[in-house]
Structures are given as structure tokens and as C-alpha cells.
TORKOL-4160 file (C-alpha; in steps of 0.2 Angstrom, whole numbers, padded with zeros to 4 digits, m for minus):
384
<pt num="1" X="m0112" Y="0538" Z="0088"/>
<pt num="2" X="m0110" Y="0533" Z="0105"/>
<pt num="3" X="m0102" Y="0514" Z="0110"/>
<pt num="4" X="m0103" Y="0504" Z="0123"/>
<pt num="5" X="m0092" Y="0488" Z="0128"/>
<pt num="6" X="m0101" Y="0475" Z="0138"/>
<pt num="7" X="m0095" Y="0457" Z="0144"/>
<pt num="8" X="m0107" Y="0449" Z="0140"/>
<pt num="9" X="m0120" Y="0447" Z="0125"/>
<pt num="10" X="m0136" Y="0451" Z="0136"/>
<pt num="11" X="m0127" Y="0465" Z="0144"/>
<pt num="12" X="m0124" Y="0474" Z="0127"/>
<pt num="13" X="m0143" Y="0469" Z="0122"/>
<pt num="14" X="m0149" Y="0478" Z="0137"/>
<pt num="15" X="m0140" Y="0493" Z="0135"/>
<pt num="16" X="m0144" Y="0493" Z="0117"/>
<pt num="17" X="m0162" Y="0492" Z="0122"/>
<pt num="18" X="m0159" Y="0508" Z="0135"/>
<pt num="19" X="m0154" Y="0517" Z="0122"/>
<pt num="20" X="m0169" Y="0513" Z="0108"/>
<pt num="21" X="m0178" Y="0519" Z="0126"/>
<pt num="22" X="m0171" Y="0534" Z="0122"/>
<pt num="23" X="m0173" Y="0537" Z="0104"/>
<pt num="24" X="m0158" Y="0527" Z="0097"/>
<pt num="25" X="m0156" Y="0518" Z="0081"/>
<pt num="26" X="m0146" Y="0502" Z="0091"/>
<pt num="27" X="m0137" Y="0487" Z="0085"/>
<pt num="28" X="m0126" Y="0474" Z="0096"/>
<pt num="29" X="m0109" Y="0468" Z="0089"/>
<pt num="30" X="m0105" Y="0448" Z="0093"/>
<pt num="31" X="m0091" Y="0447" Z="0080"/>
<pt num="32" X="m0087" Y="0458" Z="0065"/>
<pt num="33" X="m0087" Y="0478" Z="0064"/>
<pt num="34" X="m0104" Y="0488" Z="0065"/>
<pt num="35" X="m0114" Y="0492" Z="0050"/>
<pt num="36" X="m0110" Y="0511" Z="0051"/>
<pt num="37" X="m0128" Y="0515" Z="0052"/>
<pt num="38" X="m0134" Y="0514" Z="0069"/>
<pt num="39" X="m0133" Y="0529" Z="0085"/>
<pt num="40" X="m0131" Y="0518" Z="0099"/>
<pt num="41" X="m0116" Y="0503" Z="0095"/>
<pt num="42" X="m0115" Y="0490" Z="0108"/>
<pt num="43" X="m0101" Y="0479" Z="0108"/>
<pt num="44" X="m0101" Y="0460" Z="0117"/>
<pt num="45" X="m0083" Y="0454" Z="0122"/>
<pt num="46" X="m0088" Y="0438" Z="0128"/>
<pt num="47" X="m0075" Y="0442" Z="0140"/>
<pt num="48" X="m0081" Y="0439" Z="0156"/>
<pt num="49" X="m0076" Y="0421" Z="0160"/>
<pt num="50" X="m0060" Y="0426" Z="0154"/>
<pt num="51" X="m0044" Y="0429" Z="0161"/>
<pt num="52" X="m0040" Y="0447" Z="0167"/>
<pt num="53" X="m0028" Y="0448" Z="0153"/>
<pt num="54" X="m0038" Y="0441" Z="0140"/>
<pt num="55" X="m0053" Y="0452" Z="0145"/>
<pt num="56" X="m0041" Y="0469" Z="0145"/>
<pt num="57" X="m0035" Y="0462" Z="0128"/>
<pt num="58" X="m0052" Y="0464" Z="0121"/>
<pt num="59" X="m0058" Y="0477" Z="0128"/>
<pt num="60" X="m0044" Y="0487" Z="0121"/>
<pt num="61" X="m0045" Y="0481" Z="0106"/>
<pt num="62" X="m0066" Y="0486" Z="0104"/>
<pt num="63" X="m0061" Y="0503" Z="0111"/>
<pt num="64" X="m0051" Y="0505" Z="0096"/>
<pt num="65" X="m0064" Y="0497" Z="0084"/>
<pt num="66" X="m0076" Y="0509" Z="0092"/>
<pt num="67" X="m0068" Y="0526" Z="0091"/>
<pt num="68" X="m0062" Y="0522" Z="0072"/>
<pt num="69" X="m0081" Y="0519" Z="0068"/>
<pt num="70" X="m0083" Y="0538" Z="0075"/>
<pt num="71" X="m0090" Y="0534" Z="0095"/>
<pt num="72" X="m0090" Y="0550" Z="0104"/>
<pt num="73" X="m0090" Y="0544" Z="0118"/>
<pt num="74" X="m0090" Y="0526" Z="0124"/>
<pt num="75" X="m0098" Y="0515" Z="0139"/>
<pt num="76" X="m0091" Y="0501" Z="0150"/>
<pt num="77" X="m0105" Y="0490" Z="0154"/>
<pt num="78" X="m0101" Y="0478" Z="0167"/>
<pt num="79" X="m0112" Y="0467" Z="0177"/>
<pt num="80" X="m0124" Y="0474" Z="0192"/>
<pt num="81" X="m0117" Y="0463" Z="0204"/>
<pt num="82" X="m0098" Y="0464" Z="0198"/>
<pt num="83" X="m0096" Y="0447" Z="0191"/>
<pt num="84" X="m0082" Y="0445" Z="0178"/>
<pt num="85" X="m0067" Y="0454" Z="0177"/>
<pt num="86" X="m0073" Y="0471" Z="0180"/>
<pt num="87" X="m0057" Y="0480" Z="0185"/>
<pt num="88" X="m0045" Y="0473" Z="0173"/>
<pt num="89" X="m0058" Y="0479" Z="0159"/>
<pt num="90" X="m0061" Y="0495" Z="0167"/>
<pt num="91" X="m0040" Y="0499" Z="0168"/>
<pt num="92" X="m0036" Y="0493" Z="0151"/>
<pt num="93" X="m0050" Y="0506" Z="0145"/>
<pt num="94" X="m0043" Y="0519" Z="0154"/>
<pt num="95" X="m0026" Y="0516" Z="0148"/>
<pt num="96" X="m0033" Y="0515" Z="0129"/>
<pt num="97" X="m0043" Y="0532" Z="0131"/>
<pt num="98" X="m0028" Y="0540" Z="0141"/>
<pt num="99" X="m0039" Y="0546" Z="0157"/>
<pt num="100" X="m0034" Y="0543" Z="0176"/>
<pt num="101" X="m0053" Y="0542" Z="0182"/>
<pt num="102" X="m0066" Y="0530" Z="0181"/>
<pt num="103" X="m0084" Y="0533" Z="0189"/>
<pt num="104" X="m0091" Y="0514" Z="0193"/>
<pt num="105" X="m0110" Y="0513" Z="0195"/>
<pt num="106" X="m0115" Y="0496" Z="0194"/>
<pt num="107" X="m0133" Y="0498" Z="0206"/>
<pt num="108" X="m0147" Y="0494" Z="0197"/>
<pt num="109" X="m0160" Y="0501" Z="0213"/>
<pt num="110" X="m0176" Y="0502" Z="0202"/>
<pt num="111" X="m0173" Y="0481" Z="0201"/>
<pt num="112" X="m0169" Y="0480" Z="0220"/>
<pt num="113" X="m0149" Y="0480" Z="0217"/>
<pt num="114" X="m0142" Y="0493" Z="0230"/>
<pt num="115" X="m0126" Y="0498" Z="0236"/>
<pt num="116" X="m0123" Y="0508" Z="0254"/>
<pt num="117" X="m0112" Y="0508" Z="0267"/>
<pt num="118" X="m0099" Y="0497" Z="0256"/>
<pt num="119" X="m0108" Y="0484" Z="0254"/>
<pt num="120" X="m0120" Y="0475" Z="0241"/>
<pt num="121" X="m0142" Y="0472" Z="0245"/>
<pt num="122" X="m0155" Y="0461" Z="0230"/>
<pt num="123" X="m0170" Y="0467" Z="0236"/>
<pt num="124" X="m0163" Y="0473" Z="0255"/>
<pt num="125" X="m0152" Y="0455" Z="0259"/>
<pt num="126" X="m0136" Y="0455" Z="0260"/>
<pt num="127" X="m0129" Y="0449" Z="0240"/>
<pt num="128" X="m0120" Y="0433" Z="0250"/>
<pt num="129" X="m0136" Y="0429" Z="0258"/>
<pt num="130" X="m0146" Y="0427" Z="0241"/>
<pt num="131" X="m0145" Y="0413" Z="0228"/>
<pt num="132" X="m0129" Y="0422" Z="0220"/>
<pt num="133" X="m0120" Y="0413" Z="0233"/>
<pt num="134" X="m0121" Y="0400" Z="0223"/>
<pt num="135" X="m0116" Y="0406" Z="0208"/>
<pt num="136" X="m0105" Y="0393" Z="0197"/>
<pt num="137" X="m0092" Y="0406" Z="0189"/>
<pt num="138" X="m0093" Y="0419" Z="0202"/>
<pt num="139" X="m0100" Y="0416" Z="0217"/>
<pt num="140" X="m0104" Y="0430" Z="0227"/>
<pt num="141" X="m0096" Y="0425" Z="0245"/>
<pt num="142" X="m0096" Y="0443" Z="0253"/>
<pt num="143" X="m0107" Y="0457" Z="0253"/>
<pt num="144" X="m0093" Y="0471" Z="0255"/>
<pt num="145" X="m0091" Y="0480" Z="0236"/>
<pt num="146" X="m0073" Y="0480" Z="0238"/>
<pt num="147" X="m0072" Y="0459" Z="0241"/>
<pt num="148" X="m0085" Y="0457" Z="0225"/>
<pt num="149" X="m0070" Y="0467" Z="0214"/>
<pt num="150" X="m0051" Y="0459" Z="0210"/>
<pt num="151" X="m0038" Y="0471" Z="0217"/>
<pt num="152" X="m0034" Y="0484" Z="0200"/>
<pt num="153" X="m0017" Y="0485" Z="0195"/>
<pt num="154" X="m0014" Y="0500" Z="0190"/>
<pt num="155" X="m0026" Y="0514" Z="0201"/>
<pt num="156" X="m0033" Y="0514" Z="0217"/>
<pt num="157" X="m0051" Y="0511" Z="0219"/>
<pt num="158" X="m0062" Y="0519" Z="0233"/>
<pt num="159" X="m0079" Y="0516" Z="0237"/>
<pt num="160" X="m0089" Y="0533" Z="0237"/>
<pt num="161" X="m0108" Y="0543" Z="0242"/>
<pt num="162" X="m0113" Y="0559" Z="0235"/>
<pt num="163" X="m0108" Y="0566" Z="0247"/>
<pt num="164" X="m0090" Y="0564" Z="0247"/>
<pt num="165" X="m0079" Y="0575" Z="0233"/>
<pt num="166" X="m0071" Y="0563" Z="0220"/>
<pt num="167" X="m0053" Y="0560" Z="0221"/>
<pt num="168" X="m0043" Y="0566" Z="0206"/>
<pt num="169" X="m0035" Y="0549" Z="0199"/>
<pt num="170" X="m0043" Y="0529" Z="0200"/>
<pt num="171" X="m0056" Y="0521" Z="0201"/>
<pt num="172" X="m0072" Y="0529" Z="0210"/>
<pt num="173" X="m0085" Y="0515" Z="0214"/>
<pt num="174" X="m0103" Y="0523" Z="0218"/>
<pt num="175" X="m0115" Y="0521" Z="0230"/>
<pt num="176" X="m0135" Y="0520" Z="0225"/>
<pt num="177" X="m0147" Y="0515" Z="0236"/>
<pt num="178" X="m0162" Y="0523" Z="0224"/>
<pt num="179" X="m0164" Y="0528" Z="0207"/>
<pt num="180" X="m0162" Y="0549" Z="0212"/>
<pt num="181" X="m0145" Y="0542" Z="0218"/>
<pt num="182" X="m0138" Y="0535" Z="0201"/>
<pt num="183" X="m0146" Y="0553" Z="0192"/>
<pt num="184" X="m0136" Y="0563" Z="0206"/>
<pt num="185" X="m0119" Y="0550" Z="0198"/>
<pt num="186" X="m0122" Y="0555" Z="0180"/>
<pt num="187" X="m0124" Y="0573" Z="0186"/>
<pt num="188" X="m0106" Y="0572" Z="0191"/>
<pt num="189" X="m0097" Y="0564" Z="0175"/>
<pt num="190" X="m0084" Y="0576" Z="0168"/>
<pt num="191" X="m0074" Y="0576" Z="0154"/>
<pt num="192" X="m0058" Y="0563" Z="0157"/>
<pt num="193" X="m0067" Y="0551" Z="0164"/>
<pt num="194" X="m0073" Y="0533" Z="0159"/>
<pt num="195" X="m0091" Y="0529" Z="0164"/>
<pt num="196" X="m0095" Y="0512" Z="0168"/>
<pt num="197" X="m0108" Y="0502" Z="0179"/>
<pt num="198" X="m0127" Y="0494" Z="0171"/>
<pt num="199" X="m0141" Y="0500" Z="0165"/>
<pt num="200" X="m0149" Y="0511" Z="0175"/>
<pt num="201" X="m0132" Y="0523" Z="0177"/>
<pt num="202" X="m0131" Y="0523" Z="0155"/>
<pt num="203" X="m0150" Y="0526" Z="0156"/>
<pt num="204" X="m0147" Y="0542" Z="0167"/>
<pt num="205" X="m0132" Y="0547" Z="0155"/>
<pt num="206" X="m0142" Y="0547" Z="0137"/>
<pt num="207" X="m0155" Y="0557" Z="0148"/>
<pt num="208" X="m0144" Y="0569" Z="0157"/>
<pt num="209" X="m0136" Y="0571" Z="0138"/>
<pt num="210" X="m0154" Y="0578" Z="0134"/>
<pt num="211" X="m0158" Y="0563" Z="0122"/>
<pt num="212" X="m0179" Y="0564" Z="0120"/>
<pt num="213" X="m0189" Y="0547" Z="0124"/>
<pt num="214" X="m0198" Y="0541" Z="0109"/>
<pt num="215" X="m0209" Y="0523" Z="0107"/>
<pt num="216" X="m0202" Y="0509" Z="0106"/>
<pt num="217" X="m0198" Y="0502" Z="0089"/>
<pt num="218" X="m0212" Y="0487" Z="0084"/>
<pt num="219" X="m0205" Y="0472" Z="0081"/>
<pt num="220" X="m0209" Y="0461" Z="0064"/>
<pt num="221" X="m0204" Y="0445" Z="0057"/>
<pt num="222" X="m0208" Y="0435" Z="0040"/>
<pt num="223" X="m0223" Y="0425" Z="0039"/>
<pt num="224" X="m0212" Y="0406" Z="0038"/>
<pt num="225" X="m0213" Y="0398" Z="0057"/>
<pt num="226" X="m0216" Y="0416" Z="0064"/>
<pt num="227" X="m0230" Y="0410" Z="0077"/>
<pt num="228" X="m0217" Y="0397" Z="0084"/>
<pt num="229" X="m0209" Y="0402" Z="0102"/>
<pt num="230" X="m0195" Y="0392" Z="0107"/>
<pt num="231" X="m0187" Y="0397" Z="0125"/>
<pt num="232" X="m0170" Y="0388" Z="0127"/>
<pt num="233" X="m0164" Y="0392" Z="0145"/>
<pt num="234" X="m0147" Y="0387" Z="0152"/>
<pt num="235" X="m0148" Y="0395" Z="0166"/>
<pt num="236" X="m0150" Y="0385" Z="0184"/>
<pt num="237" X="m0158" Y="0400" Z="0193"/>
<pt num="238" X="m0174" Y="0399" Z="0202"/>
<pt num="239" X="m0182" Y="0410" Z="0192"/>
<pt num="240" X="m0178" Y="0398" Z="0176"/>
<pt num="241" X="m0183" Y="0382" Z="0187"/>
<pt num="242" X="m0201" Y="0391" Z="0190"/>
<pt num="243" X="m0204" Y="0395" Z="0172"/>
<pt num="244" X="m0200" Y="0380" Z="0167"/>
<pt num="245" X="m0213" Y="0372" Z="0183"/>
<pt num="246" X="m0226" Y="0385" Z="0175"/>
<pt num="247" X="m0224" Y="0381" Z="0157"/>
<pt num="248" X="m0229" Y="0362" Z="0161"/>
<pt num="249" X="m0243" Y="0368" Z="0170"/>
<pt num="250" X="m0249" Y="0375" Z="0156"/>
<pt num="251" X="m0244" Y="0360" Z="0145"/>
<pt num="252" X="m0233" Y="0366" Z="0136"/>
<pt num="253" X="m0219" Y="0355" Z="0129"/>
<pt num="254" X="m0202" Y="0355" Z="0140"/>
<pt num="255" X="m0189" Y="0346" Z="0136"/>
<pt num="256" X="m0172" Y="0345" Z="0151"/>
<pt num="257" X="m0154" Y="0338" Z="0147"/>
<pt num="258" X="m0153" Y="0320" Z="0152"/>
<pt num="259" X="m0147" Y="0315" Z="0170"/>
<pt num="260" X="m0134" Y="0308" Z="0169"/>
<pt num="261" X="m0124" Y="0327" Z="0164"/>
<pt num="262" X="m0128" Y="0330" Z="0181"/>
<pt num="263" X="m0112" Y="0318" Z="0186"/>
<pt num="264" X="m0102" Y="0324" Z="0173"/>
<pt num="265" X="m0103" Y="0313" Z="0158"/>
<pt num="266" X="m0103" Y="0321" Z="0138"/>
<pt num="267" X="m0118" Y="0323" Z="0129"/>
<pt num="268" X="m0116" Y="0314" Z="0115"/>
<pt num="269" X="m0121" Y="0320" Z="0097"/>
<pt num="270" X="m0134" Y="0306" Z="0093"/>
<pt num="271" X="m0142" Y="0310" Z="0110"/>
<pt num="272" X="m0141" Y="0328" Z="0105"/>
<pt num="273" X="m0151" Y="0325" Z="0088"/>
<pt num="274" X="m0164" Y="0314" Z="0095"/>
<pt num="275" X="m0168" Y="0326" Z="0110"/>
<pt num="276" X="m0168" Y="0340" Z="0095"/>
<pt num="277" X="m0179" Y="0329" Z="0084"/>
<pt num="278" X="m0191" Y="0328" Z="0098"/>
<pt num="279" X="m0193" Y="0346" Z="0099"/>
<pt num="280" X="m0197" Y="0349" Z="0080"/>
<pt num="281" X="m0210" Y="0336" Z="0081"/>
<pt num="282" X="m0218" Y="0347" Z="0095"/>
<pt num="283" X="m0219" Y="0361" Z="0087"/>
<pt num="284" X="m0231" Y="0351" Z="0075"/>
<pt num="285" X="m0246" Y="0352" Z="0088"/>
<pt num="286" X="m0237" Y="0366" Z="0098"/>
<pt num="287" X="m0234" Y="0386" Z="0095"/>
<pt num="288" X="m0221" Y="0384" Z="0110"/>
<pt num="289" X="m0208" Y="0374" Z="0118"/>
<pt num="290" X="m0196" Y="0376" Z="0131"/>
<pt num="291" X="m0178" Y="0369" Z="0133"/>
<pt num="292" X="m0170" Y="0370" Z="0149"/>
<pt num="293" X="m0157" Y="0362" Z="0161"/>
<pt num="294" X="m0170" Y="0354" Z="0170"/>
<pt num="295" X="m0160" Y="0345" Z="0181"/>
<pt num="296" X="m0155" Y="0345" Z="0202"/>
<pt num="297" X="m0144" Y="0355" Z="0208"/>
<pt num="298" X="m0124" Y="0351" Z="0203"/>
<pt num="299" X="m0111" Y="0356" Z="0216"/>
<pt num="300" X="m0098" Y="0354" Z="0204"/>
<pt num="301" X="m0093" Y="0368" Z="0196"/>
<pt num="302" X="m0083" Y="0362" Z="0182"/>
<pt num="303" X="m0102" Y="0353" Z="0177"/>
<pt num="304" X="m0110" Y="0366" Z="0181"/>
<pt num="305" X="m0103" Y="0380" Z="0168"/>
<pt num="306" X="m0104" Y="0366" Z="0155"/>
<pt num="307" X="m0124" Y="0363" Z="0155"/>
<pt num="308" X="m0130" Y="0378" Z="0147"/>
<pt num="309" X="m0118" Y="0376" Z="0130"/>
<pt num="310" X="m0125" Y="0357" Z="0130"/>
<pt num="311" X="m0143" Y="0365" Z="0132"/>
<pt num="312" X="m0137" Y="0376" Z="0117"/>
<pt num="313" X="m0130" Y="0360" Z="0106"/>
<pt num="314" X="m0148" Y="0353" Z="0107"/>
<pt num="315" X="m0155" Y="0369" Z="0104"/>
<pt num="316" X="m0144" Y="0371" Z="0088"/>
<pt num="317" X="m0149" Y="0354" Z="0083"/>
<pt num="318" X="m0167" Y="0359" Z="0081"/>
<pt num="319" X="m0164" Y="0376" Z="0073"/>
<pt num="320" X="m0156" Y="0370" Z="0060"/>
<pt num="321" X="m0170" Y="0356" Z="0055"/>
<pt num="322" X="m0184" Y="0370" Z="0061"/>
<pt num="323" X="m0192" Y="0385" Z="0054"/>
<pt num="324" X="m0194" Y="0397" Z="0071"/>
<pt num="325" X="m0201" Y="0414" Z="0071"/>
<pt num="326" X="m0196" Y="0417" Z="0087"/>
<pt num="327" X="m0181" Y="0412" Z="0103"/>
<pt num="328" X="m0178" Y="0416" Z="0119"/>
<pt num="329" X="m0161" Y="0415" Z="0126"/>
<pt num="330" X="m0160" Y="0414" Z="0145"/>
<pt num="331" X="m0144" Y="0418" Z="0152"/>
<pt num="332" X="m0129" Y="0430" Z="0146"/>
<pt num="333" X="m0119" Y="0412" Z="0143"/>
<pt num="334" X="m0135" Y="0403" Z="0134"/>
<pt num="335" X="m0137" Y="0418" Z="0124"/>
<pt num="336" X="m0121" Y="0420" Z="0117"/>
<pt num="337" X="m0119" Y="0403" Z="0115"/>
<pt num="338" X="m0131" Y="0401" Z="0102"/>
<pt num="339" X="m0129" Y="0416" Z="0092"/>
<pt num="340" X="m0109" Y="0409" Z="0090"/>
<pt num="341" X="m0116" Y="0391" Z="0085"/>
<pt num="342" X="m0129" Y="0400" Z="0073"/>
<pt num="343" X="m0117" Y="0411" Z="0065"/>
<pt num="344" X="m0126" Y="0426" Z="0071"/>
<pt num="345" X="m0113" Y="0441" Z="0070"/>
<pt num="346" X="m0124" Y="0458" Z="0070"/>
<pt num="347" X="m0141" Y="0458" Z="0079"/>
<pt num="348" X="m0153" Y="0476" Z="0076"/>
<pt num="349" X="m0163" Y="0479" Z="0091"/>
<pt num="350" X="m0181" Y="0481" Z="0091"/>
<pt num="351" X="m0189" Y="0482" Z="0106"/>
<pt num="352" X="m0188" Y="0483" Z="0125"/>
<pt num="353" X="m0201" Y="0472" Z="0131"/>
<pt num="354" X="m0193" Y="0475" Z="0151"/>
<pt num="355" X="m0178" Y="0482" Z="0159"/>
<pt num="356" X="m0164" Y="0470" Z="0153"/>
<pt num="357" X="m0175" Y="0460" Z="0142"/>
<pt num="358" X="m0172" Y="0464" Z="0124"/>
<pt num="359" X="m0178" Y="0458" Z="0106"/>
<pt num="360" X="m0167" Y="0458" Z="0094"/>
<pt num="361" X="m0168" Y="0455" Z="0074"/>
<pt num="362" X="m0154" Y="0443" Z="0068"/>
<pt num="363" X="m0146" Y="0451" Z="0053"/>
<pt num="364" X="m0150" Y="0441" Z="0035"/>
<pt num="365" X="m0161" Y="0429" Z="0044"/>
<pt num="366" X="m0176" Y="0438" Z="0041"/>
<pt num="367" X="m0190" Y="0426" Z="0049"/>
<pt num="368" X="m0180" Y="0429" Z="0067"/>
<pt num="369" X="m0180" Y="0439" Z="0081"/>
<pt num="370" X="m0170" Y="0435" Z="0096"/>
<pt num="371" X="m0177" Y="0442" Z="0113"/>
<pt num="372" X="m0165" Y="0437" Z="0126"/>
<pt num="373" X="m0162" Y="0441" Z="0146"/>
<pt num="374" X="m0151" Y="0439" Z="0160"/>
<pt num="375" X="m0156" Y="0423" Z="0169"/>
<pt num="376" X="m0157" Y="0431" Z="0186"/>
<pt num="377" X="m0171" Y="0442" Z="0177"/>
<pt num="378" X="m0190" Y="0435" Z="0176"/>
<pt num="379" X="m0197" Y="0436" Z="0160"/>
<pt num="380" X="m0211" Y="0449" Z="0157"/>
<pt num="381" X="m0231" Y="0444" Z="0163"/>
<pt num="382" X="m0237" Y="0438" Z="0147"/>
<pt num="383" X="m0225" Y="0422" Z="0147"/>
<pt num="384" X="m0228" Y="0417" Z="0166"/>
């Protein structure tokens, strides 16, 4: 069995979907122990808005649930553009397993997310100059890798190219300016080391391991509300604010918070079940609906990182009066904020309809399947 530890729930769906790719039986953790039965394990800390010693705390803690459930070898996933607290996680892994290397390859170049000459490019800008400036937990102020990252404690970290020889002890943070690059990383792994970065560095793993490709599993659900879609998105992103523009082109029902969250104030719980009433009568004349932030831009950060859980308070408000076939979590924080609220603790993966957007089957809720993405990532064609 092979684990990984992500910091956040679609970081550990994605990767779970990298390995079905691949030919692995996957399943994502969000609370509880795995089942015992699946290849690929991947494990959601929920730890990346956390503080640095809360997020090495449980980390630590899911290496040793991994390696008693029989991991051979185990993954850090952290996010592609170093948000969270990627060095504190990557230390207190290090420290569990007892190794004094880590090989850090967060580039992600087959989605435009490159890394040369020290410092950080989204589709050939500079990181700072994209809308990840403005990122309400972790804004991304500099483009220079080593300014993205919080100074580790306990090892040195250097930034490095294939071309330079890896140093024998710390932290080693790759350069990948194309998908050749981050196969040319994996070929350099060696025992004692912990491997870490996104998705396309784990892909290059499983396939440097000599893991075959196989089709992607088909996804099912039960016949009750099964052609229902309901997309709840809490993410402010411009790719969320154009699906939601396109999706009342098409006339499909959307539903936003209301205003006044946008200055701060609570949203109260009778609001909460009107605004979830509302939805459930939609689905009466309407396959889809889509629940989103909706509103301007909010400068306070404080308000900001609190719109998505009040998306998802509306969103559980429905879900409990509603029979839904299918949801669609937009954003690493939407996402795993509904799966706590529902009670959701183990999720089987079923499909990988794009890179980093995954379909998951909630376990003992038959009729569900949870598909869910990173909310700087677009959804696939068919939903634009």
C-alpha cells in the first residue's frame, strides 16, 4: 500500500485520482482509519490554515496511522503554489520517518505552474503578478520560491536544477520548467528521502515505479435524485465567478450569499434555511443548481476566509431536506467543509474526469458521488 498526506481534502482527491490513473484501487481519509482494502491511501490533515505546530502535529500523527496500516512508502502532497505550511509538514515527516533529505517538487508545468531561476510562473507571469496576489489566507506577495516557503527549523532548504548534484542533508526544492523536468526529479529519488510536491511529481513516481495505466473506474450512483447536480462553490476565484456568469446564461438556477456578509455580518440560521428551501424547490423544475459566493470583492481578510463555510451552512441545509445524485465542491476549503458538516469520513474514488478534478463515492451513502476541485482549477468542458 502506498500513502500520501495532503493538507487539504482536494489535494489528497487529486492525488487519489493520479493513482487510479495508474491502476490503483484509491480511497481519501477525512477522519477515521483506512478501510484496509485499497492500494493507494490518501490522507486529508486539514492542516493547511493551521499553525506550524498544529500542522507538524498531524502530520506526524498520519505518518504513524499510515505505516501501521502497511504504507511502503508514503507521499507528502502539498500545494503547487506552496500555500500552507509546507515546511513545518515536510520537517515533522522527516523527523517521524528518521531521513535527513527531502526532494520538494511542487511544479505542476503540464497546467502552466513552472519554477526557474528561483522563482515561481502561472502560465509564464510572475506568481505575484496573478490573481494569487490576492489570495485571502496566503497571498502570494513574491515570486522568489524561497519567499513563498516559512524558514524550516530544523534543515536547510536550497533551491535546485538538474543539473546541480543534491546536497546530502535538508530540504532540496526542485526546479521544473516542463513535464520532462519533473520525470528527470523522480528519476533522482533514493532511498532515505521524503518525496513531496503536487501531482504531476507523484504521477512521475507510480510511473517511474513501473505501475501500468489502466481505464479509469466508471462511476455509478443509485437511482433516488441521481440526475440532480448541485455545484456549491466557495471559492471567489475568477474562474468560480465565470461559471457561475455562464450557468445563468444558460438558466440555470444560482443562488449567492446575501450582501450584507460582504461587511461582515453572521448569516443567520433562519436565513440559512430559507436560502436552502429555495434551492430544493429548484430542483423541482431543474436537474441543476449552483451555489456560490456570488458577491463583490471583500478586502477583509477575516470575511473573506469565512464566506465559503457560510456557502457550505446553506449547502448542508439543502442536503439534508434533498435527495442529490450528484455535488460539486469548489475549493479545497468548500470541499472539506461539507464533507465535515455531512459526516462524510471515508470517500472511494471513482474517476478522474481532469487533472485535480476528482469524483468520489461517499462511503454508506450510496445515491452520492462527490466530484470535487481546487477552485483555481476550471471545471472540465462539458459544465462550461
Amino acid at each position: 500500500m502506498i500513502g500520501v498526506i495532503a493538507d487539504d481534502l482536494t489535494g489528497a482527491a487529486e492525488l487519489g485520482a493520479v493513482g487510479l490513473r495508474h491502476g490503483l484501487s484509491a480511497e481519501v481519509i477525512a477522519n477515521g482509519k483506512p478501510s484496509g482494502e485499497a492500494e493507494l491511501v490518501c490522507v486529508d490533515t486539514d492542516s493547511r490554515a493551521q499553525s506550524p505546530q498544529e500542522a507538524a502535529r498531524r502530520v506526524t500523527a498520519a505518518v504513524k496511522m499510515l505505516r501501521k496500516a502497511g504504507a511502503e512508502w508514503i507521499y507528502k502532497k502539498v500545494d503547487s503554489v506552496l500555500r500552507g505550511q509546507v515546511t513545518a509538514e515536510i520537517e515533522a515527516m522527516m523527523k517521524q520517518l528518521g531521513f535527513e533529505r527531502a526532494l520538494l517538487a511542487p511544479a505542476n508545468p503540464g497546467l502552466g505552474r513552472t519554477i526557474r531561476d528561483g522563482k515561481y510562473y502561472i502560465r509564464g507571469k510572475l506568481i505575484h503578478k496573478t490573481e494569487f496576489v490576492r489570495d485571502p489566507q496566503f497571498p502570494r506577495t513574491s515570486a522568489r520560491v524561497v519567499e513563498l516557503l516559512k524558514t524550516p527549523q530544523l534543515f536547510p532548504i536550497c533551491v535546485s536544477n538538474l543539473r546541480e548534484a543534491l546536497p546530502e542533508s535538508g530540504i532540496v526544492l526542485a526546479e521544473a520548467a516542463s513535464p520532462q523536468d519533473v520525470r528527470e526529479w523522480a528519476d533522482r529519488r533514493a532511498p532515505g528521502m521524503v518525496l513531496a510536491g503536487g501531482a504531476e511529481f507523484f504521477g512521475a513516481l507510480l510511473a517511474a515505479s513501473g505501475l501500468m495505466k489502466s481505464s479509469p473506474t466508471s462511476e455509478t450512483a443509485a437511482a433516488n435524485g441521481a440526475a440532480r447536480e448541485f455545484f456549491v462553490s466557495g471559492s471567489s476565484t475568477e474562474v468560480a465567478r465565470k461559471f457561475a456568469t455562464a450557468a445563468r446564461r444558460d438558466k440555470t438556477p444560482v443562488f449567492s450569499l446575501p450582501l450584507e456578509l460582504a461587511w461582515g455580518a453572521n448569516l443567520l440560521p433562519e436565513v440559512s434555511a430559507a436560502i436552502g428551501q429555495r434551492i430544493v424547490s429548484a430542483f423541482d423544475s431543474h436537474p441543476r443548481v449552483l451555489l456560490t459566493v456570488g458577491l463583490p470583492p471583500v478586502r477583509n481578510a477575516l470575511v473573506s476566509r469565512g464566506l465559503s463555510g457560510q456557502v457550505v451552512q446553506i449547502a448542508e441545509s439543502a442536503l439534508r431536506r434533498l435527495e442529490v445524485g450528484r455535488v460539486y465542491a469548489d475549493g479545497g476549503a468548500t470541499a472539506a467543509e461539507l464533507v465535515w458538516r455531512m459526516g462524510w469520513s471515508r470517500l472511494k474514488v471513482m474517476r478522474e474526469l481532469a487533472p485535480g478534478v476528482a469524483t468520489l463515492a461517499v462511503a454508506g451513502e450510496k445515491s452520492i458521488l462527490l466530484t470535487i476541485k481546487p477552485g483555481s482549477y476550471a471545471w472540465p468542458a462539458q459544465w462550461t
